[in-house]
DRENTORKOL-3810 file (N, C-alpha, C; in nm, 4 decimals):
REM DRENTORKOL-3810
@n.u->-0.6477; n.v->1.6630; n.w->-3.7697; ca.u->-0.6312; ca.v->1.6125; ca.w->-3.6351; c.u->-0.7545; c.v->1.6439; c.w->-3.5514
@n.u->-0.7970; n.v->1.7680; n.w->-3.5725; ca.u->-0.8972; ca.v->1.7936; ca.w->-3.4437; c.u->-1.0639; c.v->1.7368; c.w->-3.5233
@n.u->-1.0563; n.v->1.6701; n.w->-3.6308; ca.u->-1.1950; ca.v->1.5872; ca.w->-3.6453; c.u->-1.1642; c.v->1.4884; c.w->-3.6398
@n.u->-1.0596; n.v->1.3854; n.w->-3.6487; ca.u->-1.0584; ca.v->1.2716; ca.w->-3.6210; c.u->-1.0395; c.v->1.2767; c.w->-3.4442
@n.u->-0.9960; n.v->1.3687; n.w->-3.3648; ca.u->-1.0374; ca.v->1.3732; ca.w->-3.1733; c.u->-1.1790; c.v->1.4052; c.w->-3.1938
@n.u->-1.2336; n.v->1.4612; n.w->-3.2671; ca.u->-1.3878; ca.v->1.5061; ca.w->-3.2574; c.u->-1.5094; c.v->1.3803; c.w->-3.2887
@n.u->-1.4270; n.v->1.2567; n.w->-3.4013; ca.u->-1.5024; ca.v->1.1915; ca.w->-3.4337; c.u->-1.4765; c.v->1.0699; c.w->-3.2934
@n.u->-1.3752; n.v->1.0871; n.w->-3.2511; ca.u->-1.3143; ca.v->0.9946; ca.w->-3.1098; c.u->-1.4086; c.v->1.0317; c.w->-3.0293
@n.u->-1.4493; n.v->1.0858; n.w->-2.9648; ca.u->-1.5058; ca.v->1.1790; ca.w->-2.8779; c.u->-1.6208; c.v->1.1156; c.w->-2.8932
@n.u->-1.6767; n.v->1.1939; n.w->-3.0166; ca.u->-1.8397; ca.v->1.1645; ca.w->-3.0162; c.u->-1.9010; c.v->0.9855; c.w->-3.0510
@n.u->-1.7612; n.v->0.9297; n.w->-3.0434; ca.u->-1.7819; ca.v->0.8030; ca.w->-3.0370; c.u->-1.8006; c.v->0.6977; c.w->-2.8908
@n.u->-1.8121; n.v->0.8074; n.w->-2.7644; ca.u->-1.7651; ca.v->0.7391; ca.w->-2.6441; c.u->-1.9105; c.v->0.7488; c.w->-2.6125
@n.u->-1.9394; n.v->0.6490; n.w->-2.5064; ca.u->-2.0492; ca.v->0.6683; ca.w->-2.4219; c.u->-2.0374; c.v->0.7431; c.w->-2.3307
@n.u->-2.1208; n.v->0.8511; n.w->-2.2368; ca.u->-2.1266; ca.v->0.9466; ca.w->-2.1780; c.u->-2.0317; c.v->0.8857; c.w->-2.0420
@n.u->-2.0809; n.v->0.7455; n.w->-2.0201; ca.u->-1.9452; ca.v->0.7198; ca.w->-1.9016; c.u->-1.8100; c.v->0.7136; c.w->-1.9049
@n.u->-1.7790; n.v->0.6929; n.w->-2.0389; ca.u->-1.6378; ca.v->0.7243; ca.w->-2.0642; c.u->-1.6191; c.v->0.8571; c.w->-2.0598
@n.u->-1.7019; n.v->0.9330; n.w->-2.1187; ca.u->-1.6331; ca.v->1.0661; ca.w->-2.1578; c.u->-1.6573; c.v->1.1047; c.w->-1.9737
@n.u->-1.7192; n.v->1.0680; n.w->-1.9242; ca.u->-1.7066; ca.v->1.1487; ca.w->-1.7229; c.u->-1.5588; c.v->1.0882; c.w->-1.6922
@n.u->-1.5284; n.v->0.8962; n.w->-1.7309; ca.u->-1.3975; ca.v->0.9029; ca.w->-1.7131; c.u->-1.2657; c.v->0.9795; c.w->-1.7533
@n.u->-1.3106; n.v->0.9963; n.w->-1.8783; ca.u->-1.2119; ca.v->1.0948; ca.w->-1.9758; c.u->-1.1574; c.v->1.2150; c.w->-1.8851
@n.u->-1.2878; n.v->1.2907; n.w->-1.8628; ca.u->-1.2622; ca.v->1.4228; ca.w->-1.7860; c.u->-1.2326; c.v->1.4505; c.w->-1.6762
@n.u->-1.2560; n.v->1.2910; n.w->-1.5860; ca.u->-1.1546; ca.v->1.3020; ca.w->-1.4790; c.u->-1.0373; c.v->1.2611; c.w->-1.4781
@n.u->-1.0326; n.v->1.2304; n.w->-1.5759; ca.u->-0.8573; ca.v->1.1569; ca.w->-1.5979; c.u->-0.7852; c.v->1.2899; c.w->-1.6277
@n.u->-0.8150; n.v->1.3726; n.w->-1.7034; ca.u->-0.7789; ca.v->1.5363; ca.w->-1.7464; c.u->-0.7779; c.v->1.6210; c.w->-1.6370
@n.u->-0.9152; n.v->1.6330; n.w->-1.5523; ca.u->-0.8412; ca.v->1.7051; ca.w->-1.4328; c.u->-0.8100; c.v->1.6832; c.w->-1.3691
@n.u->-0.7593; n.v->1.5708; n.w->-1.3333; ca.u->-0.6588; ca.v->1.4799; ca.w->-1.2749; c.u->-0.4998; c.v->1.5031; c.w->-1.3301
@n.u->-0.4611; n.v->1.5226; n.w->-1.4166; ca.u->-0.3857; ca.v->1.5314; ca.w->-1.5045; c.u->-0.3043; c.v->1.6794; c.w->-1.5180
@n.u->-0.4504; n.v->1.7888; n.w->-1.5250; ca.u->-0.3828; ca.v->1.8951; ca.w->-1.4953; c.u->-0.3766; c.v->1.9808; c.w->-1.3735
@n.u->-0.4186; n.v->1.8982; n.w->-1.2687; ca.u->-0.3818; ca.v->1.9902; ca.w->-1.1389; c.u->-0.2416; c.v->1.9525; c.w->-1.1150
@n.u->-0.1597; n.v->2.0761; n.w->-1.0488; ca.u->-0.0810; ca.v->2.1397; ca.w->-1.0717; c.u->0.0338; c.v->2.1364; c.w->-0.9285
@n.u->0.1212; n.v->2.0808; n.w->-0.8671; ca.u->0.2274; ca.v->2.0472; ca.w->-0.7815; c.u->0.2210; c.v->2.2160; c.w->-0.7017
@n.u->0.2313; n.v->2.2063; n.w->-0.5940; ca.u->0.2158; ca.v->2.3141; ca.w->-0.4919; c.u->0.3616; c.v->2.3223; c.w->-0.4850
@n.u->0.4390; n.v->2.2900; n.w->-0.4937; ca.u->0.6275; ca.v->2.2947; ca.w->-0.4719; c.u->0.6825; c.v->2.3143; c.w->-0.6168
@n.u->0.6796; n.v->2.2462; n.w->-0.6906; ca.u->0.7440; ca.v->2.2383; ca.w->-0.7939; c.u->0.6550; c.v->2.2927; c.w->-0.9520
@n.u->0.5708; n.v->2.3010; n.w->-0.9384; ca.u->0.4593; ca.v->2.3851; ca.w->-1.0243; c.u->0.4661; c.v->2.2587; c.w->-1.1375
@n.u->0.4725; n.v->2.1560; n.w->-1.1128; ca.u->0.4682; ca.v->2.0585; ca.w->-1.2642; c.u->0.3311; c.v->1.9772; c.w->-1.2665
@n.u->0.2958; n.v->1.9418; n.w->-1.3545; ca.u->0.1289; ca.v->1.9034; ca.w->-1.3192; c.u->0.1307; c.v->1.7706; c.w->-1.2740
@n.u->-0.0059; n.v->1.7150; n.w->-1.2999; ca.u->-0.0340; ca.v->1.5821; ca.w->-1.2263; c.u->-0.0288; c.v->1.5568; c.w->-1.0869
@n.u->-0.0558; n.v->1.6535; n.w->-1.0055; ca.u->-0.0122; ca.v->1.6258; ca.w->-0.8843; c.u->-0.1562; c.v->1.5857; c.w->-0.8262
@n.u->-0.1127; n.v->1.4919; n.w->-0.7402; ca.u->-0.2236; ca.v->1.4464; ca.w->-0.6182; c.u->-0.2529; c.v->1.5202; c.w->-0.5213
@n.u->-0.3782; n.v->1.4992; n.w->-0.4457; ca.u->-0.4185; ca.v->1.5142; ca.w->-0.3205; c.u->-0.3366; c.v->1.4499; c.w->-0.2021
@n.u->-0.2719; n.v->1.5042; n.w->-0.1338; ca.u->-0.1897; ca.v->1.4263; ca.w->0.0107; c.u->-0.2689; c.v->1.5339; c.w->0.1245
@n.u->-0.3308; n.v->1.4415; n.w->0.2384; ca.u->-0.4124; ca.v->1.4735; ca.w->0.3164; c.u->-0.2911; c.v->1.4945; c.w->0.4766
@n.u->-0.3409; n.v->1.5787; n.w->0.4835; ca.u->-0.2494; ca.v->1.5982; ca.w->0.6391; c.u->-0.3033; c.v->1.6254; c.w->0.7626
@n.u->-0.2501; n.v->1.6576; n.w->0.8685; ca.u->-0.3473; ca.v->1.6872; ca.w->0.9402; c.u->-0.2002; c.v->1.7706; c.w->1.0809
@n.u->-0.2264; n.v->1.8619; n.w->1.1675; ca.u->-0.1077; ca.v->1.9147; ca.w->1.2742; c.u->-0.2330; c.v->1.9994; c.w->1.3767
@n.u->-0.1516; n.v->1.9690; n.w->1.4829; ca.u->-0.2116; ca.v->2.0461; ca.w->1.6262; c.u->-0.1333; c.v->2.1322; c.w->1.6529
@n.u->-0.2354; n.v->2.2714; n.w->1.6669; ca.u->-0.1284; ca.v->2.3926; ca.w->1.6677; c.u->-0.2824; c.v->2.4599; c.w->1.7415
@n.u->-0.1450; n.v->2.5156; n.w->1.8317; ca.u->-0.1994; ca.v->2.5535; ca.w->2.0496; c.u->-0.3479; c.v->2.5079; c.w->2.0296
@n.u->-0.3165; n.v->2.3054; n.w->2.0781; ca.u->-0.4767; ca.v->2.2432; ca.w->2.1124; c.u->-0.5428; c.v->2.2405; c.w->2.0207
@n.u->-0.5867; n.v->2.2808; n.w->1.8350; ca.u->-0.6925; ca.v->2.2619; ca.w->1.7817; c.u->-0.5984; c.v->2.1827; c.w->1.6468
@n.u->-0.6868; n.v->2.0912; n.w->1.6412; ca.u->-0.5951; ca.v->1.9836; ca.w->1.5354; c.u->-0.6615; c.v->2.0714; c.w->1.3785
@n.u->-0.5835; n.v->2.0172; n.w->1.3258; ca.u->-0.6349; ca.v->2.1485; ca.w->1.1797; c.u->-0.6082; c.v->2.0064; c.w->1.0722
@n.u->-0.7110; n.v->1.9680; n.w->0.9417; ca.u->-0.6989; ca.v->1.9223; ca.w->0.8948; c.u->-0.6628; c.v->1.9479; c.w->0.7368
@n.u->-0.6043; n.v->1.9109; n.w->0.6449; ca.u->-0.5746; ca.v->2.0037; ca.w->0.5165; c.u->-0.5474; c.v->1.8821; c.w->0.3774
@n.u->-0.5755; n.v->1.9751; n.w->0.3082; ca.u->-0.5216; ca.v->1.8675; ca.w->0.1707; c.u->-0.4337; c.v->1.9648; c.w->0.0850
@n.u->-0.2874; n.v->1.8740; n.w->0.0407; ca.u->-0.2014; ca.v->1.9662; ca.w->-0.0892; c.u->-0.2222; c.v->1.8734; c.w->-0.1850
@n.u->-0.2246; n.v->1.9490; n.w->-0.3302; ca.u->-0.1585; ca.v->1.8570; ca.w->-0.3936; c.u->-0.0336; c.v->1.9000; c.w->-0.4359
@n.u->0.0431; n.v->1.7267; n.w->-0.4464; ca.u->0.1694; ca.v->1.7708; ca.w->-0.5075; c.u->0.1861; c.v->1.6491; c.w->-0.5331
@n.u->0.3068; n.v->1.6367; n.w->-0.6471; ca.u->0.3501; ca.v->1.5316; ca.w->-0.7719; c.u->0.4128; c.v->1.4280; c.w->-0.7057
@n.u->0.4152; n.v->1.2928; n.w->-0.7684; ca.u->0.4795; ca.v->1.1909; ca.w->-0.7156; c.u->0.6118; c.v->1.1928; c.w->-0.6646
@n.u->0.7256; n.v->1.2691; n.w->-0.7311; ca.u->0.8636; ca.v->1.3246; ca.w->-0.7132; c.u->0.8677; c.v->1.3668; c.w->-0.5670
@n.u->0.7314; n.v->1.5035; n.w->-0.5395; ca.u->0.7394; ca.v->1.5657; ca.w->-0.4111; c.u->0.7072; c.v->1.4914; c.w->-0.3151
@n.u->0.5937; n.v->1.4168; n.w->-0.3422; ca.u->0.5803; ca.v->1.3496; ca.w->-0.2221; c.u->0.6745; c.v->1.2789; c.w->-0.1884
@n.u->0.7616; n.v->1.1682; n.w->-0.2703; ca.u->0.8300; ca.v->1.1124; ca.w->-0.2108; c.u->0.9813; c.v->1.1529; c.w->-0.1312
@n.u->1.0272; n.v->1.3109; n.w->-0.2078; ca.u->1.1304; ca.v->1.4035; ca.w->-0.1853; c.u->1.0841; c.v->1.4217; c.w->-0.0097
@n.u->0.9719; n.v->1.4890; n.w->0.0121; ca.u->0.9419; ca.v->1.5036; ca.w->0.1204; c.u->0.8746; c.v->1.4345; c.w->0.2713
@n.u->0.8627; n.v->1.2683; n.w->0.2019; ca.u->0.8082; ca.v->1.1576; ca.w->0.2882; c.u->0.8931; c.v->1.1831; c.w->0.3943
@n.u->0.8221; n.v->1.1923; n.w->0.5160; ca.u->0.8826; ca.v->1.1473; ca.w->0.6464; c.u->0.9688; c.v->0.9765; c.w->0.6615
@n.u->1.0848; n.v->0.9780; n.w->0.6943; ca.u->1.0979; ca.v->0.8367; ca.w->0.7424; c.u->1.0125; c.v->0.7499; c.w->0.7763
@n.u->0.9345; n.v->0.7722; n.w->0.8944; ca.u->0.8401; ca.v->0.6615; ca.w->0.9255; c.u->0.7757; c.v->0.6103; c.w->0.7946
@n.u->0.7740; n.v->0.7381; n.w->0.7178; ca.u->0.6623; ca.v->0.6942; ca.w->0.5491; c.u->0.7223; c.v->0.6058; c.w->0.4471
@n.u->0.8357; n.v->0.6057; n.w->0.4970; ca.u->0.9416; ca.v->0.5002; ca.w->0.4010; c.u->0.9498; c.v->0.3621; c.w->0.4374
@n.u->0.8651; n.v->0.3588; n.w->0.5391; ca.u->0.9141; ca.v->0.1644; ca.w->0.6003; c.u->0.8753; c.v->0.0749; c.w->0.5220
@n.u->0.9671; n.v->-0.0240; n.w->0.5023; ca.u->0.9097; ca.v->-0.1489; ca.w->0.3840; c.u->0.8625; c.v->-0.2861; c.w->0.4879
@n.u->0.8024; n.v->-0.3112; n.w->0.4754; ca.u->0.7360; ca.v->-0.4197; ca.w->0.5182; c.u->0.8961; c.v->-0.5690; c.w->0.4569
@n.u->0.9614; n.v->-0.6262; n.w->0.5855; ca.u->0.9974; ca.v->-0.7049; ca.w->0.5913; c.u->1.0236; c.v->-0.9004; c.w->0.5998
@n.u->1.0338; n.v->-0.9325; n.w->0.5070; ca.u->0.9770; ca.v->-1.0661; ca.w->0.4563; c.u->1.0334; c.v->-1.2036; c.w->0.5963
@n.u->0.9340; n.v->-1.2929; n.w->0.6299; ca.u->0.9899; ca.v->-1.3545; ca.w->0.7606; c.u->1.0259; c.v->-1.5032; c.w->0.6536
@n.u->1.1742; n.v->-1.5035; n.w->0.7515; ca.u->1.2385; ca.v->-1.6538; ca.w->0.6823; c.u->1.2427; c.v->-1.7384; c.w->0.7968
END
């Protein structure tokens, strides 16, 4: 197994293999709530006494959507 991934490998052009490796650490960063991997970047931002503070979590598709605000749920409504 690990020479036929080795002969995979050394078969890619160097731009694949940069895609490869961001697809991997992409893959294994790690849910801030639920500790399960794959989690994204969700960008936030809160004003606390006057200074707006900006931040990034990541966390997994599950969390984000567990924890979407209402407003974050609106579906765009079709006109008849």
């Amino acid at each position: 197994m690990a020479s036929s991934l080795d002969d995979a490998v050394d078969g890619l052009p160097a731009r694949q293999l940069e895609a490869l490796r961001a697809r991997i650490d992409r893959r294994l960063q790690e849910c801030l709530l639920c500790r399960s991997d794959g989690a994204l970047p969700v960008k936030g931002q809160a004003k606390l006494r006057g200074n707006e503070a900006r931040f990034a979590l990541l966390l997994c598709p599950a969390c984000i959507e567990r924890h979407r605000l209402p407003e974050g749920r609106a579906t765009t409504q079709e006109a008849t």
